[in-house]
C-alpha positions in Angstrom: 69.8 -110.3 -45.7 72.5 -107.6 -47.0 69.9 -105.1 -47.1 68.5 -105.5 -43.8 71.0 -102.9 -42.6 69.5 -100.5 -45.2 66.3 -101.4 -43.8 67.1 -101.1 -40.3 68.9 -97.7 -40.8 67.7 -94.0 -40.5 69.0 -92.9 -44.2 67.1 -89.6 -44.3 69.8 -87.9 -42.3 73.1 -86.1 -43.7 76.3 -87.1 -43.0 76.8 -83.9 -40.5 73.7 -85.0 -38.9 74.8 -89.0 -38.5 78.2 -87.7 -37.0 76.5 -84.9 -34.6 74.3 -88.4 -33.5 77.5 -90.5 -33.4 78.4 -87.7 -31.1 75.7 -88.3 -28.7 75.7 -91.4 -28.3 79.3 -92.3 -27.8 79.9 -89.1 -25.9 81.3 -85.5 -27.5 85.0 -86.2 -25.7 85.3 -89.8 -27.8 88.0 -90.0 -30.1 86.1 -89.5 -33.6 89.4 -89.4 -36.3 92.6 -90.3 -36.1 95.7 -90.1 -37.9 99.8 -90.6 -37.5 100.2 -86.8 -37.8 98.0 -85.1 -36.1 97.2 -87.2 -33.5 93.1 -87.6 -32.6 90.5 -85.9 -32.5 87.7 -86.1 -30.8 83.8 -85.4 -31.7 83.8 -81.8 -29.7 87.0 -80.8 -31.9 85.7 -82.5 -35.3 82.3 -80.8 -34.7 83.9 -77.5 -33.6 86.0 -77.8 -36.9 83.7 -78.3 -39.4 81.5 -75.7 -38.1 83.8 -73.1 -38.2 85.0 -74.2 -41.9 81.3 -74.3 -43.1 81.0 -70.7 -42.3 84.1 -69.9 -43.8 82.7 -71.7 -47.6 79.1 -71.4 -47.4 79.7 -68.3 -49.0 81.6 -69.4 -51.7 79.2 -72.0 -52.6 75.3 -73.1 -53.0 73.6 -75.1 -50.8 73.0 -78.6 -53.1 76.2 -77.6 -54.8 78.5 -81.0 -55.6 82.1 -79.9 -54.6 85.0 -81.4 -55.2 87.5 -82.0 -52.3 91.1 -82.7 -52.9 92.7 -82.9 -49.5 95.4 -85.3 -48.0 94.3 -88.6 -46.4 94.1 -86.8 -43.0 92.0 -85.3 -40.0 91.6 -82.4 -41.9 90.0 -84.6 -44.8 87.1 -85.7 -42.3 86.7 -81.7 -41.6 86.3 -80.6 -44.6 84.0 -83.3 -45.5 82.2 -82.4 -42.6 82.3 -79.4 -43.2 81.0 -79.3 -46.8 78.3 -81.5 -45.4 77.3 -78.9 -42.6 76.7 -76.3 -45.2 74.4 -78.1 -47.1 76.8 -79.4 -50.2 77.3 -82.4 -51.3 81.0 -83.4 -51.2 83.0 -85.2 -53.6 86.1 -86.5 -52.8 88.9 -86.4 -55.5 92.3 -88.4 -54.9 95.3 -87.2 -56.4 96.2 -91.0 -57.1 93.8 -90.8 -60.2 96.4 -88.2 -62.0 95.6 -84.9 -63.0 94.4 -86.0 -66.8 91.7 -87.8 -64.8 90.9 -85.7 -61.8 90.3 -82.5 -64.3 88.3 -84.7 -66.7 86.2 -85.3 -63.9 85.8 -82.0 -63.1 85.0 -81.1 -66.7 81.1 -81.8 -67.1 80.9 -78.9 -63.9 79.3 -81.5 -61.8 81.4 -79.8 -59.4 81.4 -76.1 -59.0 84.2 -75.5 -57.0 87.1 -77.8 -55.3 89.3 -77.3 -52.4 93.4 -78.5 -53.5 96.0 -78.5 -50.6 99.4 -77.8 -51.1 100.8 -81.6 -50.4 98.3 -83.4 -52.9 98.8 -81.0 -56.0 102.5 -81.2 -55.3 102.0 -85.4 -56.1 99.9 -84.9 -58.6 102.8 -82.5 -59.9 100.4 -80.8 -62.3 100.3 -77.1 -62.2 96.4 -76.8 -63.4 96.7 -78.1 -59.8 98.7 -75.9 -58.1 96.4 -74.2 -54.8 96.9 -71.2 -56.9 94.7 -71.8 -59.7 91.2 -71.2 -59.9 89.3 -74.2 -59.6 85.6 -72.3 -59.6 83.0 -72.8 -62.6 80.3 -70.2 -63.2 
């Protein structure tokens, strides 16, 4: 029974491709994400978002690429994931809740090339091999 939704599911779709048909079902001016902050945001927005983001890191990375995301809990999390999605990487979220002993040991077998830090997470994780200044990209 628990996999019947597996079954019943079109799985050989991306995650930008399940939210552009999310999209089109519910309508693009539905509120897709929403948080305390920045209010909602609706599919046209989120799409338009992550769009214009994928162009802005496709050419920092390869599609098939893992890369780690380290972004508050946020709209702008869903865009970026999006985002990464849209340009053909696979996204890894990292949470600044694990520490940065763990987050960087994570990070250590290069399973993911590059990472994305905001300012308000790395200040938390009050590491400065976390800083948005460093370089997180492995060659």
């Amino acid at each position: 029974m628990s996999d019947l939704v597996f079954r019943t599911t079109n799985a050989d779709r991306t995650l930008f491709e399940a939210v552009v048909d999310a999209a089109r079902e519910h309508g693009y001016a539905r509120v897709a994400l929403q948080d305390p902050v920045s209010g909602k945001l609706s599919y046209r927005k989120l799409l338009i978002g992550a769009r214009a983001l994928a162009e802005k890191l496709s050419p920092m990375v390869a599609p098939g690429e893992a890369v780690g995301l380290l972004v508050p809990n946020a709209n702008g999390a869903g865009v970026a994931l999006l985002a990464l999605s849209s340009a053909g990487c696979v996204p890894a979220m990292l949470n600044f809740t694990a520490g940065a002993t763990n987050i960087l040991a994570g990070l250590k077998p290069r399973a993911c090339k590059a990472s994305s830090p905001r300012a308000p997470s790395s200040k938390k994780v009050g590491s400065k091999n976390l800083s948005p200044r460093s370089k997180w990209k492995w060659n």
